[in-house]
C-alpha positions as a LaTeX table, in Angstrom:
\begin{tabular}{lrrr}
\hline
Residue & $x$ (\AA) & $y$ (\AA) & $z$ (\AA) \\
\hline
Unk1 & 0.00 & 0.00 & 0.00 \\
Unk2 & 2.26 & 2.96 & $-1.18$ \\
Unk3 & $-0.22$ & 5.87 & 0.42 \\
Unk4 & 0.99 & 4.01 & 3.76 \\
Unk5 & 4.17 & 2.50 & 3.15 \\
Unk6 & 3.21 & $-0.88$ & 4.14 \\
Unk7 & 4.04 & $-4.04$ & 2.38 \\
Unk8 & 0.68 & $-6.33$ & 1.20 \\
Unk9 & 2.68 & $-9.41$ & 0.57 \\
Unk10 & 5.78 & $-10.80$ & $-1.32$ \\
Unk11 & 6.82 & $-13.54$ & $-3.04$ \\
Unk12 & 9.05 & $-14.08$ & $-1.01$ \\
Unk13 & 9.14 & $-13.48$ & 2.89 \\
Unk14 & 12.41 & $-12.20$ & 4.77 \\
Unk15 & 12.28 & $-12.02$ & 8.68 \\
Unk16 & 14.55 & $-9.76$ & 11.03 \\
Unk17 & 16.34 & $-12.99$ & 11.84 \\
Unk18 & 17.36 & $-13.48$ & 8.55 \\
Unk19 & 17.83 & $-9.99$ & 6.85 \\
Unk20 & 18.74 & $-7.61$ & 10.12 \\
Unk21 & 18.13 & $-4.58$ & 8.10 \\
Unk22 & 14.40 & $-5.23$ & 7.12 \\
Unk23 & 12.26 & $-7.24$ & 7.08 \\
Unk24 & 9.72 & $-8.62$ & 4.35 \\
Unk25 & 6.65 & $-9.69$ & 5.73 \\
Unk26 & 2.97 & $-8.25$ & 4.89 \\
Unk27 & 1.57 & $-5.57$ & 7.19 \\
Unk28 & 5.40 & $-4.29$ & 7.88 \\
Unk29 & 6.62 & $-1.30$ & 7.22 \\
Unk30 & 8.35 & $-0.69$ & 3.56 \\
Unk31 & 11.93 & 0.26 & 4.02 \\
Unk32 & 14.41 & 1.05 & 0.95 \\
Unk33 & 17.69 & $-1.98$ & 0.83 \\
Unk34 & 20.70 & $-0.19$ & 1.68 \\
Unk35 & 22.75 & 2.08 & $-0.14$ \\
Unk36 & 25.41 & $-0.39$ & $-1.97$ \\
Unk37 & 27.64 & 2.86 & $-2.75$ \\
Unk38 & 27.53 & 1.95 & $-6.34$ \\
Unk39 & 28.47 & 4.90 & $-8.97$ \\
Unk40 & 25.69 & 5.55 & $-11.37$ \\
Unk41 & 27.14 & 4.55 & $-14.82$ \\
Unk42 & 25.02 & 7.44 & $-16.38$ \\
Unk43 & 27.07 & 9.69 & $-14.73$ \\
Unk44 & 30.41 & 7.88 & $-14.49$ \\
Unk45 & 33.02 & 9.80 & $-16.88$ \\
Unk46 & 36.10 & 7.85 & $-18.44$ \\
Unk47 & 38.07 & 9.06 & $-15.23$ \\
Unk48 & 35.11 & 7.53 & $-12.82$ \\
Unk49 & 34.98 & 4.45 & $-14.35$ \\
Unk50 & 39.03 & 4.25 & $-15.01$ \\
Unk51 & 39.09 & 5.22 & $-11.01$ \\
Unk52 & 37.05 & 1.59 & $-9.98$ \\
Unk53 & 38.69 & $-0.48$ & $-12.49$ \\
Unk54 & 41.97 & $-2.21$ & $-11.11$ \\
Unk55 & 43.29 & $-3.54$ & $-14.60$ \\
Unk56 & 45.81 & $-6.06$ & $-12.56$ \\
Unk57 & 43.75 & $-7.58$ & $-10.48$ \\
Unk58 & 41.90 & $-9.06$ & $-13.54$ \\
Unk59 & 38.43 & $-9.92$ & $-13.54$ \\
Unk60 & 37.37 & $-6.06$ & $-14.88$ \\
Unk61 & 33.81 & $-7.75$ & $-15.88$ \\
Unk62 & 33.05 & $-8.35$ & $-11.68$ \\
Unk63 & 35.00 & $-5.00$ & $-10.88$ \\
Unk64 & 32.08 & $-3.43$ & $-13.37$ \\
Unk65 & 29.06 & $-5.02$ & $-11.66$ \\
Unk66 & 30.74 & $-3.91$ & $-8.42$ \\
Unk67 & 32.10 & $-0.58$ & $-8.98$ \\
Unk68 & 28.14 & 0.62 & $-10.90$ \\
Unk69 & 24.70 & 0.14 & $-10.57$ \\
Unk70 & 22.31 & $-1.63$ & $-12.21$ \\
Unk71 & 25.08 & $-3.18$ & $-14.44$ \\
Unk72 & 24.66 & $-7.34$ & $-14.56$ \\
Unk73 & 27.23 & $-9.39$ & $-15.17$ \\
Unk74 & 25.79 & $-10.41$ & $-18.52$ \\
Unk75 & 26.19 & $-6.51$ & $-19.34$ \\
Unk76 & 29.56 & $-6.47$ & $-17.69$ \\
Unk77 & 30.57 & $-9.25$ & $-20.41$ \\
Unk78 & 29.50 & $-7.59$ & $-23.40$ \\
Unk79 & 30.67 & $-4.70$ & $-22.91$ \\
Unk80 & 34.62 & $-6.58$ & $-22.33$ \\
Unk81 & 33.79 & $-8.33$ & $-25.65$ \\
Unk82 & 32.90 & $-5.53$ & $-27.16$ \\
Unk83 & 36.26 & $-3.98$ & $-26.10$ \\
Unk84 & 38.20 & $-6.07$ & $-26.97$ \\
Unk85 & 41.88 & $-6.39$ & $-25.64$ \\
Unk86 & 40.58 & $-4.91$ & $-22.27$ \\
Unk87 & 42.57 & $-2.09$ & $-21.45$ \\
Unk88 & 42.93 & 2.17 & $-20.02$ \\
Unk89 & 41.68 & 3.26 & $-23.33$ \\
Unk90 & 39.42 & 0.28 & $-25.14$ \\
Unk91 & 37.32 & $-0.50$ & $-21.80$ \\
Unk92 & 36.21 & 3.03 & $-21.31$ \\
Unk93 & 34.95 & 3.73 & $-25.16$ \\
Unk94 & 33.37 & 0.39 & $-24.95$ \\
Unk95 & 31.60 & 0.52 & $-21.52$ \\
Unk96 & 30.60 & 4.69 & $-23.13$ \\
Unk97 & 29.25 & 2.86 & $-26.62$ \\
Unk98 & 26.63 & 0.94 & $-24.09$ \\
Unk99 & 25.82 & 3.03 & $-21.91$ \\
Unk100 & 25.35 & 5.69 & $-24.72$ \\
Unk101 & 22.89 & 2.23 & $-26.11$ \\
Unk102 & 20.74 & 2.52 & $-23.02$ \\
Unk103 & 20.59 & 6.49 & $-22.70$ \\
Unk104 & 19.09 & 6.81 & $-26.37$ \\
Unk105 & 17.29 & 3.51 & $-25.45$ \\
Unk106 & 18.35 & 1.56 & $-28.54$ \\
Unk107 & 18.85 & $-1.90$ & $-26.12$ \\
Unk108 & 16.10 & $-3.96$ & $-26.97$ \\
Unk109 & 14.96 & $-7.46$ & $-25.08$ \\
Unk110 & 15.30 & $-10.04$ & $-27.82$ \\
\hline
\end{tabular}
Protein backbone atom coordinates (compact mmCIF):
# COMPACT_ATOMS: atom_id res chain seq x y z
CA UNK A 1 0.00 0.00 0.00
CA UNK A 2 2.26 2.96 -1.18
CA UNK A 3 -0.22 5.87 0.42
CA UNK A 4 0.99 4.01 3.76
CA UNK A 5 4.17 2.50 3.15
CA UNK A 6 3.21 -0.88 4.14
CA UNK A 7 4.04 -4.04 2.38
CA UNK A 8 0.68 -6.33 1.20
CA UNK A 9 2.68 -9.41 0.57
CA UNK A 10 5.78 -10.80 -1.32
CA UNK A 11 6.82 -13.54 -3.04
CA UNK A 12 9.05 -14.08 -1.01
CA UNK A 13 9.14 -13.48 2.89
CA UNK A 14 12.41 -12.20 4.77
CA UNK A 15 12.28 -12.02 8.68
CA UNK A 16 14.55 -9.76 11.03
CA UNK A 17 16.34 -12.99 11.84
CA UNK A 18 17.36 -13.48 8.55
CA UNK A 19 17.83 -9.99 6.85
CA UNK A 20 18.74 -7.61 10.12
CA UNK A 21 18.13 -4.58 8.10
CA UNK A 22 14.40 -5.23 7.12
CA UNK A 23 12.26 -7.24 7.08
CA UNK A 24 9.72 -8.62 4.35
CA UNK A 25 6.65 -9.69 5.73
CA UNK A 26 2.97 -8.25 4.89
CA UNK A 27 1.57 -5.57 7.19
CA UNK A 28 5.40 -4.29 7.88
CA UNK A 29 6.62 -1.30 7.22
CA UNK A 30 8.35 -0.69 3.56
CA UNK A 31 11.93 0.26 4.02
CA UNK A 32 14.41 1.05 0.95
CA UNK A 33 17.69 -1.98 0.83
CA UNK A 34 20.70 -0.19 1.68
CA UNK A 35 22.75 2.08 -0.14
CA UNK A 36 25.41 -0.39 -1.97
CA UNK A 37 27.64 2.86 -2.75
CA UNK A 38 27.53 1.95 -6.34
CA UNK A 39 28.47 4.90 -8.97
CA UNK A 40 25.69 5.55 -11.37
CA UNK A 41 27.14 4.55 -14.82
CA UNK A 42 25.02 7.44 -16.38
CA UNK A 43 27.07 9.69 -14.73
CA UNK A 44 30.41 7.88 -14.49
CA UNK A 45 33.02 9.80 -16.88
CA UNK A 46 36.10 7.85 -18.44
CA UNK A 47 38.07 9.06 -15.23
CA UNK A 48 35.11 7.53 -12.82
CA UNK A 49 34.98 4.45 -14.35
CA UNK A 50 39.03 4.25 -15.01
CA UNK A 51 39.09 5.22 -11.01
CA UNK A 52 37.05 1.59 -9.98
CA UNK A 53 38.69 -0.48 -12.49
CA UNK A 54 41.97 -2.21 -11.11
CA UNK A 55 43.29 -3.54 -14.60
CA UNK A 56 45.81 -6.06 -12.56
CA UNK A 57 43.75 -7.58 -10.48
CA UNK A 58 41.90 -9.06 -13.54
CA UNK A 59 38.43 -9.92 -13.54
CA UNK A 60 37.37 -6.06 -14.88
CA UNK A 61 33.81 -7.75 -15.88
CA UNK A 62 33.05 -8.35 -11.68
CA UNK A 63 35.00 -5.00 -10.88
CA UNK A 64 32.08 -3.43 -13.37
CA UNK A 65 29.06 -5.02 -11.66
CA UNK A 66 30.74 -3.91 -8.42
CA UNK A 67 32.10 -0.58 -8.98
CA UNK A 68 28.14 0.62 -10.90
CA UNK A 69 24.70 0.14 -10.57
CA UNK A 70 22.31 -1.63 -12.21
CA UNK A 71 25.08 -3.18 -14.44
CA UNK A 72 24.66 -7.34 -14.56
CA UNK A 73 27.23 -9.39 -15.17
CA UNK A 74 25.79 -10.41 -18.52
CA UNK A 75 26.19 -6.51 -19.34
CA UNK A 76 29.56 -6.47 -17.69
CA UNK A 77 30.57 -9.25 -20.41
CA UNK A 78 29.50 -7.59 -23.40
CA UNK A 79 30.67 -4.70 -22.91
CA UNK A 80 34.62 -6.58 -22.33
CA UNK A 81 33.79 -8.33 -25.65
CA UNK A 82 32.90 -5.53 -27.16
CA UNK A 83 36.26 -3.98 -26.10
CA UNK A 84 38.20 -6.07 -26.97
CA UNK A 85 41.88 -6.39 -25.64
CA UNK A 86 40.58 -4.91 -22.27
CA UNK A 87 42.57 -2.09 -21.45
CA UNK A 88 42.93 2.17 -20.02
CA UNK A 89 41.68 3.26 -23.33
CA UNK A 90 39.42 0.28 -25.14
CA UNK A 91 37.32 -0.50 -21.80
CA UNK A 92 36.21 3.03 -21.31
CA UNK A 93 34.95 3.73 -25.16
CA UNK A 94 33.37 0.39 -24.95
CA UNK A 95 31.60 0.52 -21.52
CA UNK A 96 30.60 4.69 -23.13
CA UNK A 97 29.25 2.86 -26.62
CA UNK A 98 26.63 0.94 -24.09
CA UNK A 99 25.82 3.03 -21.91
CA UNK A 100 25.35 5.69 -24.72
CA UNK A 101 22.89 2.23 -26.11
CA UNK A 102 20.74 2.52 -23.02
CA UNK A 103 20.59 6.49 -22.70
CA UNK A 104 19.09 6.81 -26.37
CA UNK A 105 17.29 3.51 -25.45
CA UNK A 106 18.35 1.56 -28.54
CA UNK A 107 18.85 -1.90 -26.12
CA UNK A 108 16.10 -3.96 -26.97
CA UNK A 109 14.96 -7.46 -25.08
CA UNK A 110 15.30 -10.04 -27.82
Amino acid sequence: DKSRNIILDSIKHVSFAVNSHRAILPGQEYILPPSQDKMNPFEADEEALLRKIDFNSGKVDKQLVAGFAGISPLFAKEVMHHAGLVNRTTLPKSFRHFIGLLKDHSIRPA
